[in-house]
Backbone of each chain as ProteinMPNN parsed JSONL, in Angstrom:
{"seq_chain_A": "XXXXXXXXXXXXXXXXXXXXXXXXXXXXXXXXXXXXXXXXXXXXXXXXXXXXXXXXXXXXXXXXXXXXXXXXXXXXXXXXXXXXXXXXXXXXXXXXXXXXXXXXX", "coords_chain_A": {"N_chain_A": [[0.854, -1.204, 0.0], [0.861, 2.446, -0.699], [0.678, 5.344, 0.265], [-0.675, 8.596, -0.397], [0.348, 11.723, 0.028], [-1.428, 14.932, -0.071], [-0.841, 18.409, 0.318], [-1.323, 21.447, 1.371], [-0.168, 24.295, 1.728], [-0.734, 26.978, 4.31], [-0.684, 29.754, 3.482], [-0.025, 32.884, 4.062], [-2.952, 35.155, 2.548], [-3.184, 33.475, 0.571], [-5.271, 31.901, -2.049], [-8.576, 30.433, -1.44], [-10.758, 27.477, -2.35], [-13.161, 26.441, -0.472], [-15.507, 25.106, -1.584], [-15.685, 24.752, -4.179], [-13.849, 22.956, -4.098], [-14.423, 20.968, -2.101], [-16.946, 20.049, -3.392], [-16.399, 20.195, -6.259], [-14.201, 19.341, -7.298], [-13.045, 17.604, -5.899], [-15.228, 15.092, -5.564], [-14.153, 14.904, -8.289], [-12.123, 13.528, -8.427], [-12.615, 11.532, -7.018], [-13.807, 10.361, -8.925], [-12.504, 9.998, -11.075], [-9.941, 8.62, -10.536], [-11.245, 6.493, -9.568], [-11.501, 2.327, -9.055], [-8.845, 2.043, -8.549], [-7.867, 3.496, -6.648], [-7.81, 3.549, -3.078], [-8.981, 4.769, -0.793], [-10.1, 8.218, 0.408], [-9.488, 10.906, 2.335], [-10.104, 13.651, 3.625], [-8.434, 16.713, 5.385], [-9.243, 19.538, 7.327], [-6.719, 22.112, 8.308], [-6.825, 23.11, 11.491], [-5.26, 24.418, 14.046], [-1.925, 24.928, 14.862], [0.704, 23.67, 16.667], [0.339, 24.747, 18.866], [-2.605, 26.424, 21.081], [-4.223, 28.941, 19.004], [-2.502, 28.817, 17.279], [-1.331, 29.226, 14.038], [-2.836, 27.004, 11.252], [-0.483, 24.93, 9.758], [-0.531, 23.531, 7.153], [-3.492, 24.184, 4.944], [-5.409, 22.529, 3.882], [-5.516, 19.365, 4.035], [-4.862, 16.241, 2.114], [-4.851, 12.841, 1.777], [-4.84, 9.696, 0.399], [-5.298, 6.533, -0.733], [-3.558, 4.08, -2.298], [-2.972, 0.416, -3.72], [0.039, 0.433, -4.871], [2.865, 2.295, -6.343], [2.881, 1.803, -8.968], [0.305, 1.44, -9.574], [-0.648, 3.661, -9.065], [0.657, 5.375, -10.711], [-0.719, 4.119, -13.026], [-2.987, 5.062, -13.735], [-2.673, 7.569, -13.123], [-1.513, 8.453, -15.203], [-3.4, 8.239, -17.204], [-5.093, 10.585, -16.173], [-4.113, 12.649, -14.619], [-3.031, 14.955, -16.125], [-5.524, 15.912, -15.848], [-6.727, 16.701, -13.838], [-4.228, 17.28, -12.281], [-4.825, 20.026, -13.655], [-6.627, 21.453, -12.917], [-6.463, 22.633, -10.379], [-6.037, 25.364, -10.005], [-8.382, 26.413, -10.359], [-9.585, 26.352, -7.856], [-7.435, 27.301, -6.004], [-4.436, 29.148, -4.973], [-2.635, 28.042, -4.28], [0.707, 26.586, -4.236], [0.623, 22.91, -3.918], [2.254, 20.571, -1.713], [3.516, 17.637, -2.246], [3.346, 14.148, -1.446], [4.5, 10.774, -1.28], [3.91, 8.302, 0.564], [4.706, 4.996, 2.771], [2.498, 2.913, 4.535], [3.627, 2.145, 8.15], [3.753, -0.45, 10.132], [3.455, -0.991, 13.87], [4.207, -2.832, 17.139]], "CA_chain_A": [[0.0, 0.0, 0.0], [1.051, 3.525, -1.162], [-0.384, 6.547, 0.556], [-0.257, 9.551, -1.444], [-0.39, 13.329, 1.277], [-1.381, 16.203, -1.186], [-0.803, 19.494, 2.11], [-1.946, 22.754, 0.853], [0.423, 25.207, 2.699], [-1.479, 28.259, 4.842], [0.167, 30.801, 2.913], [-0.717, 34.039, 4.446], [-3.643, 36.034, 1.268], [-3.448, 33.167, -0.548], [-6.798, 31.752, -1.673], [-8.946, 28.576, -1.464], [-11.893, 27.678, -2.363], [-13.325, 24.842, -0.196], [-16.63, 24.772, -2.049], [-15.098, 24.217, -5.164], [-12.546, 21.791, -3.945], [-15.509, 19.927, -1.901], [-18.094, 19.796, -4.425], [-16.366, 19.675, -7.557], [-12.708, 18.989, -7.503], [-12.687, 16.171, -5.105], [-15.011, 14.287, -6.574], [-13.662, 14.697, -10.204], [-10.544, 13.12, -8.802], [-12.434, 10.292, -6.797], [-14.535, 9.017, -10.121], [-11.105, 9.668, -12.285], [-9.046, 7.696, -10.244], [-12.072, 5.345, -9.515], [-11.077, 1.551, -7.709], [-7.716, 2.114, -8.326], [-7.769, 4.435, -4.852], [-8.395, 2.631, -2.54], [-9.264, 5.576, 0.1], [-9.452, 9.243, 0.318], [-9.678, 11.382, 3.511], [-9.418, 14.951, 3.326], [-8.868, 17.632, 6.355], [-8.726, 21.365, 7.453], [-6.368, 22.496, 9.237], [-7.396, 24.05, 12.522], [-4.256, 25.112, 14.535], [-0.827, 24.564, 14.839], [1.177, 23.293, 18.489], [-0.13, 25.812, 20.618], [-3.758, 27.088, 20.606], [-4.37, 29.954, 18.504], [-1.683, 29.07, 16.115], [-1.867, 29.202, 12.52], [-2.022, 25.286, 10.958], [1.129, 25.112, 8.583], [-1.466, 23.625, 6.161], [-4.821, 25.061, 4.913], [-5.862, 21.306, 3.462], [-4.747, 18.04, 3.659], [-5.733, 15.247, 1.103], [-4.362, 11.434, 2.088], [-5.325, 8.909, -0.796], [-4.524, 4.873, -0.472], [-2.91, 3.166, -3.414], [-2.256, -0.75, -3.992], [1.068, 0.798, -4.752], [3.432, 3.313, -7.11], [2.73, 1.707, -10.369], [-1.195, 1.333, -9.61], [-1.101, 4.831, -9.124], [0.949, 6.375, -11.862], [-1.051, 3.961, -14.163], [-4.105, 5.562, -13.265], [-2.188, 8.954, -13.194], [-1.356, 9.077, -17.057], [-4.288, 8.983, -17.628], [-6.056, 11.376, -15.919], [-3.03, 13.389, -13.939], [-3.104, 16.171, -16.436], [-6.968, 16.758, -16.049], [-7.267, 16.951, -12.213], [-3.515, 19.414, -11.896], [-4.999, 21.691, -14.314], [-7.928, 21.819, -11.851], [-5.885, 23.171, -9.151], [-6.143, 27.293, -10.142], [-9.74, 26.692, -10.326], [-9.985, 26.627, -6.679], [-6.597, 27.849, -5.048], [-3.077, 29.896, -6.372], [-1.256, 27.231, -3.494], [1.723, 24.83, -5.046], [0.418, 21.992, -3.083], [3.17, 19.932, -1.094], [3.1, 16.131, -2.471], [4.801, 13.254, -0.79], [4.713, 9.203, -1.52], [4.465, 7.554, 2.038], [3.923, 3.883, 3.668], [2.106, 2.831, 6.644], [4.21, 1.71, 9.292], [3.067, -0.986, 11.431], [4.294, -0.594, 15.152], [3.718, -3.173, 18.061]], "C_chain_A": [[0.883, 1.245, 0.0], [0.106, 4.791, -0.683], [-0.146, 8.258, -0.349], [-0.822, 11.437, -0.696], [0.033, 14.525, -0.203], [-1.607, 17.551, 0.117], [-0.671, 20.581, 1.035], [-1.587, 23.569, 1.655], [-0.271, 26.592, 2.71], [-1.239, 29.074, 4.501], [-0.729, 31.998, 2.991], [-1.581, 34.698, 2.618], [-3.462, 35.256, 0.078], [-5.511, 32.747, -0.691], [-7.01, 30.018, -2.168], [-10.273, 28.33, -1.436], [-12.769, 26.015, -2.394], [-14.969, 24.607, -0.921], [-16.251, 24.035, -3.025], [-14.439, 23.059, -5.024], [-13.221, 20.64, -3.534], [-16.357, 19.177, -2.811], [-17.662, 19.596, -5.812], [-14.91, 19.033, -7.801], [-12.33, 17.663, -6.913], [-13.656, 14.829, -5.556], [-15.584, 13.809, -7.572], [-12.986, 13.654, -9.78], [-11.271, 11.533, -8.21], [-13.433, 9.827, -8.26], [-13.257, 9.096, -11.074], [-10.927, 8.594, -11.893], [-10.017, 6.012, -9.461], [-11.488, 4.111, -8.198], [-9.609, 1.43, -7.388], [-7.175, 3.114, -7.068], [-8.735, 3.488, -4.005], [-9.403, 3.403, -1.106], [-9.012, 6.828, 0.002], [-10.291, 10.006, 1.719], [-9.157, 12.838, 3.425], [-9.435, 16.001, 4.691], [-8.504, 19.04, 6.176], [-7.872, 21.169, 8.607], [-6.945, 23.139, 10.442], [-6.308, 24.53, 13.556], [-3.052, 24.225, 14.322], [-0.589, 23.833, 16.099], [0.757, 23.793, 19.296], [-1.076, 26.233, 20.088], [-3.683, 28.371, 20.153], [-3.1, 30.084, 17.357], [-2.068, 28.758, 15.304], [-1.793, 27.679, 11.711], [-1.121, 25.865, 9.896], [0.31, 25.018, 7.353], [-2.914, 23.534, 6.441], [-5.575, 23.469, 5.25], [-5.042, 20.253, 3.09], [-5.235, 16.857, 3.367], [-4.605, 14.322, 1.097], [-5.463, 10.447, 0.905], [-4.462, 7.908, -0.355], [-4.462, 4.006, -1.718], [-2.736, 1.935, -3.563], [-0.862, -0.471, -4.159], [1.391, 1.854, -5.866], [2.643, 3.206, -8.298], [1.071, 1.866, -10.083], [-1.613, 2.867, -9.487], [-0.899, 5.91, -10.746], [-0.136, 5.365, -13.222], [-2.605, 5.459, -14.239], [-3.804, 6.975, -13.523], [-1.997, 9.715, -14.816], [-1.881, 8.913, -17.776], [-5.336, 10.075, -17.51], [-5.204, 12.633, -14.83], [-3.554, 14.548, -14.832], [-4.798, 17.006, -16.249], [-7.188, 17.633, -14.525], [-6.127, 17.709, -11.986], [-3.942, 20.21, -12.627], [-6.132, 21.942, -13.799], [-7.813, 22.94, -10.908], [-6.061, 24.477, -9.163], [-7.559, 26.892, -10.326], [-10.377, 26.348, -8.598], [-8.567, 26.825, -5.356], [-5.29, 28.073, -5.746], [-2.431, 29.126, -5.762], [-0.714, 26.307, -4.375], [0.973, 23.791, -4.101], [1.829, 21.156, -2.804], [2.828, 18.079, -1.376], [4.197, 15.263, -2.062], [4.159, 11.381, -0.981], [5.343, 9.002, 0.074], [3.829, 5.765, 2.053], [3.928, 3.82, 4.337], [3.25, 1.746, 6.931], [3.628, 1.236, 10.353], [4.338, -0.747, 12.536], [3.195, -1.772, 16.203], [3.566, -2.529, 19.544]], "O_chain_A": [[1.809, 1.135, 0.804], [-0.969, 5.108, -1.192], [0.949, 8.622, -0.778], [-1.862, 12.075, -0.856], [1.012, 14.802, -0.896], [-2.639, 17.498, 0.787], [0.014, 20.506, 0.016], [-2.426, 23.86, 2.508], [-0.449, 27.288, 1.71], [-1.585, 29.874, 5.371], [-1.762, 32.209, 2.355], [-0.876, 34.679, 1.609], [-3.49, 35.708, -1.067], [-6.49, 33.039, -0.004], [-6.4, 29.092, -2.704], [-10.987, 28.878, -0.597], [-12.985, 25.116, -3.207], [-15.514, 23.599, -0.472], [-16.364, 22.81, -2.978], [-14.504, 22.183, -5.887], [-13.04, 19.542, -4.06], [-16.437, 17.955, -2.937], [-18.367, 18.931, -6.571], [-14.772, 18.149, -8.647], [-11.511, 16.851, -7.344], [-13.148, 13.746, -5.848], [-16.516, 13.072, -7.896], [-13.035, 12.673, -10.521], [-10.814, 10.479, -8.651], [-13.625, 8.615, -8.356], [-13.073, 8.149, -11.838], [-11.405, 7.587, -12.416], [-9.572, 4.942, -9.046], [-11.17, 4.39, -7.042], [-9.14, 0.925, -6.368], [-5.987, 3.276, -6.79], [-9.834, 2.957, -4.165], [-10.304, 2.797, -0.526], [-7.887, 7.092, -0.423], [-11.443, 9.729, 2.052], [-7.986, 13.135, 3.193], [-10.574, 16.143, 5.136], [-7.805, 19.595, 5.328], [-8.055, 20.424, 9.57], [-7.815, 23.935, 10.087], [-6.864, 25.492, 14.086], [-3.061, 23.116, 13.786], [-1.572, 23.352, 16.663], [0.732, 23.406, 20.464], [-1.025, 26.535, 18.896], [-3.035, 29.117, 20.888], [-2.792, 31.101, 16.735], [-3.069, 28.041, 15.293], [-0.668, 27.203, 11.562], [-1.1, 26.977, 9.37], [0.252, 25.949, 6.548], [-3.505, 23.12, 7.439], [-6.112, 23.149, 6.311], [-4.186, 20.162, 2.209], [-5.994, 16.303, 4.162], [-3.529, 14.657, 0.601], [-6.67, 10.632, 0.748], [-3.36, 8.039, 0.179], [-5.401, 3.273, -2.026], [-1.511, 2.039, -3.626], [-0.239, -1.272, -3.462], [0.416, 2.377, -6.407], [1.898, 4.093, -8.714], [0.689, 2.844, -10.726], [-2.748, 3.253, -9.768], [-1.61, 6.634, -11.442], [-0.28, 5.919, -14.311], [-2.771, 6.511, -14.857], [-4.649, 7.625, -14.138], [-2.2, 10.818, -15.323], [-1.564, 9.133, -18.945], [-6.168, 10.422, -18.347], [-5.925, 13.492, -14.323], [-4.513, 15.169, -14.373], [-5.124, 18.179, -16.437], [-7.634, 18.75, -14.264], [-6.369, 18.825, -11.527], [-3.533, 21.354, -12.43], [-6.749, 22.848, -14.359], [-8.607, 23.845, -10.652], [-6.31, 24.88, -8.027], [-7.874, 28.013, -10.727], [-11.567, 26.144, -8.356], [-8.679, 26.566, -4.157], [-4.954, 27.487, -6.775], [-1.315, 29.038, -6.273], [-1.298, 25.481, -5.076], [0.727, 24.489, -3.118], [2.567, 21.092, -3.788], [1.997, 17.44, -0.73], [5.414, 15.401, -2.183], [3.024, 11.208, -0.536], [6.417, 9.273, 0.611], [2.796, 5.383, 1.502], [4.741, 4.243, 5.158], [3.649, 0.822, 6.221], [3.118, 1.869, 11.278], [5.526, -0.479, 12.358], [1.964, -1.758, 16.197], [2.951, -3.136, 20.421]]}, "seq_chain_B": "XXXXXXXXXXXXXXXXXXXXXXXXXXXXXXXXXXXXXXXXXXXXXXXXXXXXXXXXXXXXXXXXXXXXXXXXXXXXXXXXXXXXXXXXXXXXXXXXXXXXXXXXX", "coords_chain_B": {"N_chain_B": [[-14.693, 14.907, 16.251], [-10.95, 14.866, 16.149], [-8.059, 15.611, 14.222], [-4.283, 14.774, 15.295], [-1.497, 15.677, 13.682], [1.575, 14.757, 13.38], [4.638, 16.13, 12.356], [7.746, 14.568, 10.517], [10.507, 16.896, 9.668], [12.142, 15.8, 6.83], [15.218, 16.434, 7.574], [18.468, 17.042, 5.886], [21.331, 15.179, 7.488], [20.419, 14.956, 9.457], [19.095, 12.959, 12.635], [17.04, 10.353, 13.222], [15.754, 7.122, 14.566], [14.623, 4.5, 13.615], [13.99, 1.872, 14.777], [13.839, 2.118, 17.958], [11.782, 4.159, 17.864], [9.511, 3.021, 16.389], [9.776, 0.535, 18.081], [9.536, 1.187, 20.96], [8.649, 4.237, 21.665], [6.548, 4.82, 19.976], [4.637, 2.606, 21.3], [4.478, 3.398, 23.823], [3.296, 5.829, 23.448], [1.111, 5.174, 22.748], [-0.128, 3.904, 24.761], [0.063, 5.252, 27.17], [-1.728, 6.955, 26.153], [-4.114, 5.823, 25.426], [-7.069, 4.981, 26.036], [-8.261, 7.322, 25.009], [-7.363, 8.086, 22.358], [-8.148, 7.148, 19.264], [-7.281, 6.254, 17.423], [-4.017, 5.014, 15.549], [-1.992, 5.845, 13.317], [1.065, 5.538, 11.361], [3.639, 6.691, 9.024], [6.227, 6.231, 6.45], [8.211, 8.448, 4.693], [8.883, 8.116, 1.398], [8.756, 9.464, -1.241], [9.107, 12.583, -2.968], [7.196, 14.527, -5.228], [8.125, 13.998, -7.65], [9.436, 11.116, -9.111], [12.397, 9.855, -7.338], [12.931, 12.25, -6.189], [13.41, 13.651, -2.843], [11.613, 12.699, 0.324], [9.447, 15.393, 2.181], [8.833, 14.824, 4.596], [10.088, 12.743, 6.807], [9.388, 10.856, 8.692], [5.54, 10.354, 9.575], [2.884, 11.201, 11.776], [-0.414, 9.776, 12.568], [-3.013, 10.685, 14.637], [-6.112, 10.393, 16.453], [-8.179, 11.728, 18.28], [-11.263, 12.471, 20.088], [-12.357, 15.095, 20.24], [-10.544, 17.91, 20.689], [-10.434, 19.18, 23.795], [-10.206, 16.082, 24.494], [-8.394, 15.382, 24.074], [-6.321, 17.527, 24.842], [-6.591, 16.928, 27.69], [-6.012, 14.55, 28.224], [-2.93, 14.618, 27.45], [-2.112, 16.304, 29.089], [-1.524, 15.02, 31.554], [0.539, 13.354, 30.271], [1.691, 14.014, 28.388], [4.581, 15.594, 28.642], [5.926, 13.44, 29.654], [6.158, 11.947, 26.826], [6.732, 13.817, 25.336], [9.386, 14.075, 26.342], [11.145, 12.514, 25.163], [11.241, 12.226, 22.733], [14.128, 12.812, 21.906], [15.592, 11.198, 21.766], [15.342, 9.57, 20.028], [14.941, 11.403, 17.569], [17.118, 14.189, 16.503], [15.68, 15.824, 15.045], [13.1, 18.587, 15.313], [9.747, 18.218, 15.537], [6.608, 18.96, 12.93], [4.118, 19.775, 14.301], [0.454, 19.637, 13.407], [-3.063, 20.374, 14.545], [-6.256, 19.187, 12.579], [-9.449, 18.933, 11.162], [-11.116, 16.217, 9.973], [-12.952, 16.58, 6.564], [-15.545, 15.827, 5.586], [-16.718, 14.923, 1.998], [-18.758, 14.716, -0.706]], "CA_chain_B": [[-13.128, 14.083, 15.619], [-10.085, 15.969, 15.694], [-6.607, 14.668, 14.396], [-3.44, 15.532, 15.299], [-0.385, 15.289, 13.134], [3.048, 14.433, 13.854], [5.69, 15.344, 10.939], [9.173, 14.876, 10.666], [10.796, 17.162, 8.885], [13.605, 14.785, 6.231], [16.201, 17.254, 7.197], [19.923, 16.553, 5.379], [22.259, 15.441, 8.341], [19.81, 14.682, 11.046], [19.198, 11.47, 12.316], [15.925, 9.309, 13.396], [16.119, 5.859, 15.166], [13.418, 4.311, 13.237], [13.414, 0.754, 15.62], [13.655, 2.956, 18.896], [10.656, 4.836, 17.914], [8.501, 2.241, 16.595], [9.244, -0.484, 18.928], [9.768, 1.876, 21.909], [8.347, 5.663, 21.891], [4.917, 4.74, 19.516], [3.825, 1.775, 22.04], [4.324, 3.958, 24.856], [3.108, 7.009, 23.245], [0.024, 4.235, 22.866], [0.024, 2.852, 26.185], [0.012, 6.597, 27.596], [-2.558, 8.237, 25.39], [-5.074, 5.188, 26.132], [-8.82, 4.547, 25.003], [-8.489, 8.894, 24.727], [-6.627, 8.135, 21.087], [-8.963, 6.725, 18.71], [-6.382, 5.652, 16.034], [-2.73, 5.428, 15.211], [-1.386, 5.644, 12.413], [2.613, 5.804, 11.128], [4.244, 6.639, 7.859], [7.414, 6.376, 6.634], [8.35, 9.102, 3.746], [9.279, 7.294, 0.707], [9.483, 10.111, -2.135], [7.907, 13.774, -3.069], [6.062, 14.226, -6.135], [8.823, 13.402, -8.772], [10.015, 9.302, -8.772], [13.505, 9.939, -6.977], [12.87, 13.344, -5.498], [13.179, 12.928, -1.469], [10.132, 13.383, 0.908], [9.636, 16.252, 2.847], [8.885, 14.713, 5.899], [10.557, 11.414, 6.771], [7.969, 10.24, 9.257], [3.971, 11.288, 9.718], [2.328, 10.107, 12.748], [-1.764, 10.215, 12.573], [-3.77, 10.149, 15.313], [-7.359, 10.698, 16.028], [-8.957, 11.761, 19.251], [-12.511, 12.916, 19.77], [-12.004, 15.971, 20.78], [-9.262, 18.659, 21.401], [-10.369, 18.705, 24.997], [-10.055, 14.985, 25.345], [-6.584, 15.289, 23.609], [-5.541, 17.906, 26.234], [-6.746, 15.96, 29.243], [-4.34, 13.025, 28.356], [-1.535, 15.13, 27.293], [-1.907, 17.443, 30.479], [-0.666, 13.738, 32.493], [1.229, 12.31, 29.577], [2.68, 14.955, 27.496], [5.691, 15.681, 29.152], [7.0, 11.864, 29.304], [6.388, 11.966, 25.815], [7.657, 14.849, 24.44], [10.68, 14.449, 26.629], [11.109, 11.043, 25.012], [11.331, 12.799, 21.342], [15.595, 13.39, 21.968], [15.864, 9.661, 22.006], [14.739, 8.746, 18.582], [15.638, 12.359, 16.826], [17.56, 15.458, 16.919], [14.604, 16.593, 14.372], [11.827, 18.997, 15.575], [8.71, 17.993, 14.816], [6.316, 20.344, 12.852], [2.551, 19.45, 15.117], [-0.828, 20.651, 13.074], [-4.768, 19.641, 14.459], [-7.215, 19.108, 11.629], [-10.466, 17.855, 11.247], [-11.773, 15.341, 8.477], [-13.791, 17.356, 6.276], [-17.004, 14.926, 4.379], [-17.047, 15.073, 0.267], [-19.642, 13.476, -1.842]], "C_chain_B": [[-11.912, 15.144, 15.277], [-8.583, 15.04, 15.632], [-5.582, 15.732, 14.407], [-2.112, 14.772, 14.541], [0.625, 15.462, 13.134], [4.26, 14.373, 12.941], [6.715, 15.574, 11.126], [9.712, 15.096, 9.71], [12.482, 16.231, 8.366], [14.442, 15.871, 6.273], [17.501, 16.303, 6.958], [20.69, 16.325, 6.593], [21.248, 14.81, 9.315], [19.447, 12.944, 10.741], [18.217, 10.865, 13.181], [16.305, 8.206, 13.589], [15.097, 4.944, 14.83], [12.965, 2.845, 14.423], [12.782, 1.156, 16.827], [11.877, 3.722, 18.486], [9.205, 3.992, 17.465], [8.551, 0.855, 17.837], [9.397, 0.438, 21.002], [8.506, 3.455, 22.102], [6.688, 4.975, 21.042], [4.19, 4.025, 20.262], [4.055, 2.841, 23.456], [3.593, 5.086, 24.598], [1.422, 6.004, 23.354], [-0.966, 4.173, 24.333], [-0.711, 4.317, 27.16], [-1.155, 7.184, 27.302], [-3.979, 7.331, 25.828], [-6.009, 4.976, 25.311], [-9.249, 6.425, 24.479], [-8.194, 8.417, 23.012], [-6.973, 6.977, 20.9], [-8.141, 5.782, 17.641], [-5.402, 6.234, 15.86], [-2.698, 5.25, 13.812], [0.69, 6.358, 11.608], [2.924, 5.644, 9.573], [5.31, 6.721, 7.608], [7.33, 7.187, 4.625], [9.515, 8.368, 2.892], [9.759, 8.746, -0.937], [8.666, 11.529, -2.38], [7.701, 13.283, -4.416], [6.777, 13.726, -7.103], [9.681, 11.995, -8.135], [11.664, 10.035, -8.565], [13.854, 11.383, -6.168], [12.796, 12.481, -3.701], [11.645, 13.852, -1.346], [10.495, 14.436, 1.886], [9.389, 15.966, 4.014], [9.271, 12.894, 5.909], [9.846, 10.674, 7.546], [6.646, 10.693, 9.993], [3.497, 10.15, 10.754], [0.68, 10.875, 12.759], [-2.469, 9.782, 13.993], [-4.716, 10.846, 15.584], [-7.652, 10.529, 17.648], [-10.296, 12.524, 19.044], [-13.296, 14.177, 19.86], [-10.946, 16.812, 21.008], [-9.353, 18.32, 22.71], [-9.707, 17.427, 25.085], [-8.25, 14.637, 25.096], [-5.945, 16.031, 24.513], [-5.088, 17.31, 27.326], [-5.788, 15.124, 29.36], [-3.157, 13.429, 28.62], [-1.329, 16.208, 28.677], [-1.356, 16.254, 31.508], [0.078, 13.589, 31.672], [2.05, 13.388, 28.879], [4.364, 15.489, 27.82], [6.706, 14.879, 28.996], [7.136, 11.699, 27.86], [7.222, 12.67, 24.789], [9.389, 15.344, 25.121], [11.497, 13.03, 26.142], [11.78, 11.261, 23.56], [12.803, 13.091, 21.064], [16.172, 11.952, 21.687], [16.136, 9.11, 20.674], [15.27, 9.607, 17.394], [15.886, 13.634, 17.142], [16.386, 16.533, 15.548], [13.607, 17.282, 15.318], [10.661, 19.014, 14.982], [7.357, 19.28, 14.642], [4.517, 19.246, 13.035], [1.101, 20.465, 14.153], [-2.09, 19.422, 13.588], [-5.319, 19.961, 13.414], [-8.456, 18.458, 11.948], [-10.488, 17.377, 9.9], [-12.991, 16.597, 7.975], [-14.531, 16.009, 5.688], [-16.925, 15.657, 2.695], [-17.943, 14.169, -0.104], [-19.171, 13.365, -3.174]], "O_chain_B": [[-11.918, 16.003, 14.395], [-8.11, 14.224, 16.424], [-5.609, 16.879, 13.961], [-1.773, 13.606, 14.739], [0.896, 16.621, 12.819], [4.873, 13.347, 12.648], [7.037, 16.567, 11.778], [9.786, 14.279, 8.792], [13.494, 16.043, 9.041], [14.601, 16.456, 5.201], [17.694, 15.217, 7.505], [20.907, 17.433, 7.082], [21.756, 13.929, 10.009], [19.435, 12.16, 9.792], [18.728, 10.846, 14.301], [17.28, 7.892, 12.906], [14.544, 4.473, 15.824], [11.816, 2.76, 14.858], [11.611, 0.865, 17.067], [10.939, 3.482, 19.246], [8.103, 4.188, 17.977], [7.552, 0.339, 18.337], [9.269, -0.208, 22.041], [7.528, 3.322, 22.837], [5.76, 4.71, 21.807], [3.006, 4.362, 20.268], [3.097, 2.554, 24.174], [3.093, 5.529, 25.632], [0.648, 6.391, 24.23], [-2.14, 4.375, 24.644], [-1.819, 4.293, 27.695], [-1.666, 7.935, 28.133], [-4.87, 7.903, 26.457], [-5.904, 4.807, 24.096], [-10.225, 6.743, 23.8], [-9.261, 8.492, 22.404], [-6.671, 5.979, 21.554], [-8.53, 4.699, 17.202], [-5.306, 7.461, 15.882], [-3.448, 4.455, 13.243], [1.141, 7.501, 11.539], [2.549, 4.659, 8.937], [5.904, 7.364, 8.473], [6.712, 6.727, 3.666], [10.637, 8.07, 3.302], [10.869, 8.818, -1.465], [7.515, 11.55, -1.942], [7.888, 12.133, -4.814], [6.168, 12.824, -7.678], [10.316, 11.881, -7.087], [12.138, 10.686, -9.497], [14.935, 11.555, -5.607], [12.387, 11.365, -3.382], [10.993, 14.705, -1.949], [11.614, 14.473, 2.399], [9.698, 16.867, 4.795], [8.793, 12.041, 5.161], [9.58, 9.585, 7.036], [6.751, 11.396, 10.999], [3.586, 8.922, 10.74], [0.481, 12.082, 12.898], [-2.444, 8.611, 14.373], [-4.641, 12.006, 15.178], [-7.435, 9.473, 18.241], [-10.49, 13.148, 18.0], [-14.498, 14.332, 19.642], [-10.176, 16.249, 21.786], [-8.657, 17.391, 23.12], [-8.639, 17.431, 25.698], [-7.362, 13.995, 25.658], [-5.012, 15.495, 25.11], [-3.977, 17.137, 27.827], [-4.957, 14.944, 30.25], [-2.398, 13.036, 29.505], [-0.262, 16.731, 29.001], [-0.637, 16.716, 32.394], [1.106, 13.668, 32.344], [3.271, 13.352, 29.03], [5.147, 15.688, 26.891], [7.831, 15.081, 28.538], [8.242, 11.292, 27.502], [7.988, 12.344, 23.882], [10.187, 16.226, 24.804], [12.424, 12.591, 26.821], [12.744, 10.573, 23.224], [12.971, 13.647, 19.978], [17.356, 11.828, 21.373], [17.032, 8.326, 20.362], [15.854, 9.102, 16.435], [15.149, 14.273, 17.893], [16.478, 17.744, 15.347], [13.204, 16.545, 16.217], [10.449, 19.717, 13.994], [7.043, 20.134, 15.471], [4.001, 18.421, 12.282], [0.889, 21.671, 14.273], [-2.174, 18.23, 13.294], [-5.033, 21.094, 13.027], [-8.573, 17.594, 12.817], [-10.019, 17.938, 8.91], [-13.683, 17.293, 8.718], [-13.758, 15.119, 5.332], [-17.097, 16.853, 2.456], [-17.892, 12.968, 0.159], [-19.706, 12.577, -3.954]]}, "name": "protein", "num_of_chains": 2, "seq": "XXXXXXXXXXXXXXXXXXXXXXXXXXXXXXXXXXXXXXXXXXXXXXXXXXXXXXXXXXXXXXXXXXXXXXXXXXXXXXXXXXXXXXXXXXXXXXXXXXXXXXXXXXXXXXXXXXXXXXXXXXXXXXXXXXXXXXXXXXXXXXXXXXXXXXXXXXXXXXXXXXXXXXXXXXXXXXXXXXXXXXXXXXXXXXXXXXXXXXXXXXXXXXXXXX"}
């Protein structure tokens, strides 16, 4: 399994537009990427370490893969539709990272 | 439902004890936090968005309490042993954000 964190950094006057991102952007991406995702979980930030701090990121979007290749297949075909989405509901680079779970006894 | 997330930034040079922290610091951080902490979860940063690029955080820890409050309460007994526990495993500082799950259809 392949988790896939898309983090949408708080960037002071940028903009974001969780309607858009709720209702139409999210899911475009879950009928694109269909059964080949196996999970998607999306949050808001709400503070940082100490109350009343700023979260680092605005939005953070966790997706669960069978693995790399099951993703990028899936990706080339429908990768370019869903990043050229991205300016239609925020000017943020988004922060993307390729993780696996870690079991722990 | 409120989660809190645990990332470690992959800085160049620094150094993480990955056995130490999963077979040591996550079962205690466990053990500690109790029936308060709803769900663990551990990642280990595998690559950013381009195949061979590194990740920006080398390990994400998820967890899910039901409540800020009830996340205080614990950490107002436990927080201390824990976060004085964090020197053990890495000379990294970890960057802490709460979120909630947002719902998409």
């Amino acid at each position: 399994m392949i988790h896939i964190n898309i983090l949408y950094p708080n960037t002071p006057g940028s903009r974001f537009d969780m309607d858009y991102y709720l209702g139409t952007h999210m899911p475009m991406s879950k009928r694109l990427l269909g059964n080949a995702c196996k999970h998607i979980g999306i949050e808001r930030g709400v503070m940082g370490s100490e109350p009343g701090s700023p979260p680092i990121y605005i939005v953070s979007c966790h997706m669960q893969f069978e693995s790399i290749d099951t993703f990028l297949a899936v990706w080339s075909v429908h990768g370019e539709t869903l990043a050229s989405d991205i300016p239609n509901y925020t000017d943020v680079q988004p922060v993307i990272q390729f993780s696996e779970p870690l079991p722990f006894a």
